[in-house]
SEGUMAR-156102 format. One line per field, with one value per residue: residue number from 1; residue in one letter; chain; x, z, y of N, C-alpha, C in turn. Coordinates in steps of 0.05 Angstrom, whole numbers, plus 32768, in hexadecimal, padded with zeros to 4 digits. Example, Ala and Ser with C-alpha at 12.3 -4.5 7.8 and 13.67 -1.06 7.14 Angstrom:
! residues 2
k = [1:2] .
r = [A:S] .
c = [A:A] .
nx = [8108:8101] .
nz = [809C:808E] .
ny = [7F8E:7FD3] .
cax = [80F6:8111] .
caz = [809C:808F] .
cay = [7FA6:7FEB] .
cx = [8108:8102] .
cz = [809C:809D] .
cy = [7FBE:8001] .
! end
This chain:
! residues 128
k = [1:2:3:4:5:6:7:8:9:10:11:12:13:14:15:16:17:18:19:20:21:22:23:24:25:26:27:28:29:30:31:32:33:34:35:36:37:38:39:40:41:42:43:44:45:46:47:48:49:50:51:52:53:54:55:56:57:58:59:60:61:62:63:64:65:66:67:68:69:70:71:72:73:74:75:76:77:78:79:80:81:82:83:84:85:86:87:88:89:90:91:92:93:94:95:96:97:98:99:100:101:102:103:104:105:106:107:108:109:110:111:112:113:114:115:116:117:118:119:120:121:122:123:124:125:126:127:128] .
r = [X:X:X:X:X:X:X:X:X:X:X:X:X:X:X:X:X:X:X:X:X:X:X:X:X:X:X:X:X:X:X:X:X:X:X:X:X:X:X:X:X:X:X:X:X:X:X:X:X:X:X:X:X:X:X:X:X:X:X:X:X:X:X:X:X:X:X:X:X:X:X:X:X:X:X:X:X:X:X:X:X:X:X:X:X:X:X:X:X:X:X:X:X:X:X:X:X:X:X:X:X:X:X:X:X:X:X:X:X:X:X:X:X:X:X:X:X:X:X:X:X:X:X:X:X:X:X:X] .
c = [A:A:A:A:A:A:A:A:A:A:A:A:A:A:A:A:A:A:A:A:A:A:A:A:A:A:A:A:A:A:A:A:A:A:A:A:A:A:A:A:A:A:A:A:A:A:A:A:A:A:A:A:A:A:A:A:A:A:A:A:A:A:A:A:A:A:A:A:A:A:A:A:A:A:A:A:A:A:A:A:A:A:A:A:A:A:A:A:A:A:A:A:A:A:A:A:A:A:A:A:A:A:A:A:A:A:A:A:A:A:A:A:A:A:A:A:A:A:A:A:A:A:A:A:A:A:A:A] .
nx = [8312:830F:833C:8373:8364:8364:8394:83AF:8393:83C0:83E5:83E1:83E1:8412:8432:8421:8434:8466:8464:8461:848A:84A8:8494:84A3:84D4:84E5:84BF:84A0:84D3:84E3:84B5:84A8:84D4:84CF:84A6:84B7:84C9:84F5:8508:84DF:84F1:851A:8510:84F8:8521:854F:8523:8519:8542:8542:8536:855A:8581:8555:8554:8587:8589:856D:8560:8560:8533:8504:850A:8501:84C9:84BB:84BE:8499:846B:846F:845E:8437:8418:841A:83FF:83D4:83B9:83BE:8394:8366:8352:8343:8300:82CC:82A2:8269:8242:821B:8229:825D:8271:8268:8291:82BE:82BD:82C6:82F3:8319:830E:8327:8359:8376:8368:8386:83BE:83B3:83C3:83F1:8415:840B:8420:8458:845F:8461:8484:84BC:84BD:84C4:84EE:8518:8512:84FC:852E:854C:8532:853F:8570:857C] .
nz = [8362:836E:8359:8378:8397:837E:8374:83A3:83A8:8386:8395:83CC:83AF:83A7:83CA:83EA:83C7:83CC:8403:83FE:83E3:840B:8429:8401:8406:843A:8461:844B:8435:8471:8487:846E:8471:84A6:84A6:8496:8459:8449:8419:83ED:83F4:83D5:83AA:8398:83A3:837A:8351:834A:8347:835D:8391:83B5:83B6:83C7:8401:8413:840A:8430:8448:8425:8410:843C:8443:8410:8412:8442:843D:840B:842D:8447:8427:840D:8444:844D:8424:8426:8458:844B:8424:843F:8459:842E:840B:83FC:83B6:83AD:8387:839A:838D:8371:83AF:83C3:83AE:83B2:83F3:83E5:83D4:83F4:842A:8409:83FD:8430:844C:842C:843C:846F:8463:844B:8478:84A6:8485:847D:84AD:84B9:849B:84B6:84E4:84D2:84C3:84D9:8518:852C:8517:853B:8563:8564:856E:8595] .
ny = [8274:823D:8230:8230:8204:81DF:81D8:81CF:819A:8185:8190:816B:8133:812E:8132:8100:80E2:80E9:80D3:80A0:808D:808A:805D:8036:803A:802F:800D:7FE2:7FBE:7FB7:7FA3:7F6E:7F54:7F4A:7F2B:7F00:7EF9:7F00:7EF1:7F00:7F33:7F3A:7F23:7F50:7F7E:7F6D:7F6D:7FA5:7FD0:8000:800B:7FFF:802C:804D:803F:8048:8082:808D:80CA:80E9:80DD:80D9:8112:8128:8121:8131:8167:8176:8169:8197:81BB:81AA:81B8:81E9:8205:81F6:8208:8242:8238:8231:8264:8278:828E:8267:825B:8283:826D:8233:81F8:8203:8216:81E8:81C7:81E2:81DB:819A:8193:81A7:818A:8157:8160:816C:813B:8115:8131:8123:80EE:80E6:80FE:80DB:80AA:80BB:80C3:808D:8077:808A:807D:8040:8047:8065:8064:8031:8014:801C:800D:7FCF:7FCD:7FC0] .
cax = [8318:831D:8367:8381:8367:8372:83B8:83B8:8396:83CC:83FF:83E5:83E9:8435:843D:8412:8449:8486:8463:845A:84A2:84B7:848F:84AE:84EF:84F3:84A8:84A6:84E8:84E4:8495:84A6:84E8:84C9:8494:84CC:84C0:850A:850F:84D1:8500:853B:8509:84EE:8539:8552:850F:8511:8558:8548:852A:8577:8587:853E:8561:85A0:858B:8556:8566:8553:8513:84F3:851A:84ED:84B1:84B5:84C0:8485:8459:8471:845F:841C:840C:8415:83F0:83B6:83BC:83BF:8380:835F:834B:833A:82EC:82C3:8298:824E:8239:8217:8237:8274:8278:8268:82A4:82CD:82C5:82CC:8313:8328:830F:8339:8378:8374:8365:83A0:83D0:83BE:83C1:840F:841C:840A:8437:8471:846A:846A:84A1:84CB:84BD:84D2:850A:852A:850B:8502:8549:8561:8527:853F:858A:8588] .
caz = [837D:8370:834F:8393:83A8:8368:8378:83BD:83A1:837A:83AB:83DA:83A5:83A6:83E9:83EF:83BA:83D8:840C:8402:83E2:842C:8435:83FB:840D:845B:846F:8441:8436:848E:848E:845E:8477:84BE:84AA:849C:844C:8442:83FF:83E1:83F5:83CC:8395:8393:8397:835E:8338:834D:8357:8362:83AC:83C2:83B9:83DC:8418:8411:8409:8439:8455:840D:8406:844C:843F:83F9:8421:8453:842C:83FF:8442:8452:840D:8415:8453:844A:840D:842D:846A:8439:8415:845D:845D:8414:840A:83E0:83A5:83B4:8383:83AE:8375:8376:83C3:83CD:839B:83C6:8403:83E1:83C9:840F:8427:83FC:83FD:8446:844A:841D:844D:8482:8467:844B:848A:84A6:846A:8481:84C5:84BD:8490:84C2:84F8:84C7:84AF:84EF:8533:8528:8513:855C:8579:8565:856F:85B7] .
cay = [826E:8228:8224:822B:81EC:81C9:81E2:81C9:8181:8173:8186:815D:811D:8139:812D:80F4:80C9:80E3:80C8:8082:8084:8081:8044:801D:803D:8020:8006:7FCA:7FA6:7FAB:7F8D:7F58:7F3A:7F46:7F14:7EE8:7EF2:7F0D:7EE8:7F0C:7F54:7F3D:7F24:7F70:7F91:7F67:7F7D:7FC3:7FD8:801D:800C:8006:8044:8064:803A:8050:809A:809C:80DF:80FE:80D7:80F3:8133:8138:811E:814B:8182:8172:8168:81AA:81CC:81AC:81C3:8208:8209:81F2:821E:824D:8238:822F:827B:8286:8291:825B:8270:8289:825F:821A:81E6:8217:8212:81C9:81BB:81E6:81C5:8182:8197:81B1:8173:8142:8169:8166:8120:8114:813E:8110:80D4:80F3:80FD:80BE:8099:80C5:80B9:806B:8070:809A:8064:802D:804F:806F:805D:8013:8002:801F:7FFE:7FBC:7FC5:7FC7] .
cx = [831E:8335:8371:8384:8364:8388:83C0:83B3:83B0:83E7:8403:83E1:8402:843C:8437:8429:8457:8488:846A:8478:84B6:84B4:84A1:84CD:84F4:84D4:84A8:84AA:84EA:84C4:849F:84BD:84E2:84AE:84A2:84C5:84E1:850C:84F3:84E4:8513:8532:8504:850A:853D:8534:8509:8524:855C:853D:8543:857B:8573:854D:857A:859E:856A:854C:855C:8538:8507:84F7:8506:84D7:84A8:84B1:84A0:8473:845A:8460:8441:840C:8408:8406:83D9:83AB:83B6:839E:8361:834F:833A:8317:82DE:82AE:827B:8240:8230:822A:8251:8280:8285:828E:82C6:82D6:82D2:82F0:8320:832C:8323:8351:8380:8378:8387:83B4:83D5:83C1:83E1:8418:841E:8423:8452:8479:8473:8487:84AF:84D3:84CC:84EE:851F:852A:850C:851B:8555:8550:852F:8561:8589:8582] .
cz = [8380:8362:8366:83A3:8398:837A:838F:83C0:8395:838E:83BB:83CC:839F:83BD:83ED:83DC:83B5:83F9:8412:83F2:83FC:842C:8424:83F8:842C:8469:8460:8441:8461:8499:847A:846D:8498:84C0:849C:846E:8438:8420:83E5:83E0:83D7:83AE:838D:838F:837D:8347:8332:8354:8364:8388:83BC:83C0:83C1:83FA:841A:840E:8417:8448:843F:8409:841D:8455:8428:8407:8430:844F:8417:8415:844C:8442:8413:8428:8452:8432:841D:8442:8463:842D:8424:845F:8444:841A:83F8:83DC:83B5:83AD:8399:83A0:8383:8395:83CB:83C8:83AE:83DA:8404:83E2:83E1:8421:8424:8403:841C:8454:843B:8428:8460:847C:845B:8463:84A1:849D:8478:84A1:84CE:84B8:84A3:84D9:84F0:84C4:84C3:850B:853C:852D:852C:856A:857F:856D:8581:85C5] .
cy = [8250:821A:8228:820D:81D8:81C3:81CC:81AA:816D:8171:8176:8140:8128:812B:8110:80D8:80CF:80D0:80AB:8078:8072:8068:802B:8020:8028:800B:7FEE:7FB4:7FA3:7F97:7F74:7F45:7F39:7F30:7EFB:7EE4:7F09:7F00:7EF5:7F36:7F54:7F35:7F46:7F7B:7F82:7F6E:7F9C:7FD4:7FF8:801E:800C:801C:8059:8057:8045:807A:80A1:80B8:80E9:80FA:80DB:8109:813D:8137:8130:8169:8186:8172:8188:81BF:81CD:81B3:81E2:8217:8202:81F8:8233:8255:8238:8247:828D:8279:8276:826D:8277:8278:823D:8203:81EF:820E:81F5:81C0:81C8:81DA:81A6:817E:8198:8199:8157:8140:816A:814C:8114:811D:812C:80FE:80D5:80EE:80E3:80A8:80A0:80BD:809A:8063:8070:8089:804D:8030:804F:8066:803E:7FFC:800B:8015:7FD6:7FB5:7FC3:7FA8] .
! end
């Protein structure tokens, strides 16, 4: 009874760092050169050229995110209803797991929502 919420631990470290992709996709390079520290951004792209293209394709990276947030939720919705063991040990360990992976969902979700703000909401809050 508890491979389910193995299952559902690791999904939610799945989720949890497609998560935080978002952040160093759009949350970031906009906190850093918004603290006026634009020449630390452009050190990071030239060291990390792959961060241009999480900006440049940020529709896929909280498209996986989301998708992964999705996976994990229903897995743990899922796992929500299943019984723990009899055993007390057994149980405890249960709960702990349910717990975690929970914990880990929201704090996914969280990540995703910042991003989402950074990414999308932001840049029309400032054009105007």
């Amino acid at each position: 009874m508890i491979e389910p919420l193995r299952r559902n631990v690791w999904l939610s470290v799945g989720a949890l760092c497609t998560s935080v992709t978002t952040l160093v996709c759009c949350v970031l390079p906009a906190v850093l050169v918004s603290l006026g520290a634009g020449a630390v951004v452009v050190g990071l792209v030239t060291a990390i050229p792959q961060l241009i293209w999480l900006s440049e394709h940020k529709g896929l990276v909280f498209g996986t995110a989301a998708g992964m947030l999705a996976i994990s939720g229903l897995a743990l919705r899922q796992a929500r209803y299943l019984p723990c063991p009899a055993d007390p040990a057994l149980a405890e360990t249960c709960q702990r797991l349910r717990r975690f992976s929970g914990g880990l969902f929201v704090a996914s979700a969280v990540l995703v929502a910042a991003g989402a703000f950074a990414a999308f909401l932001l840049p029309l809050m400032t054009a105007t």
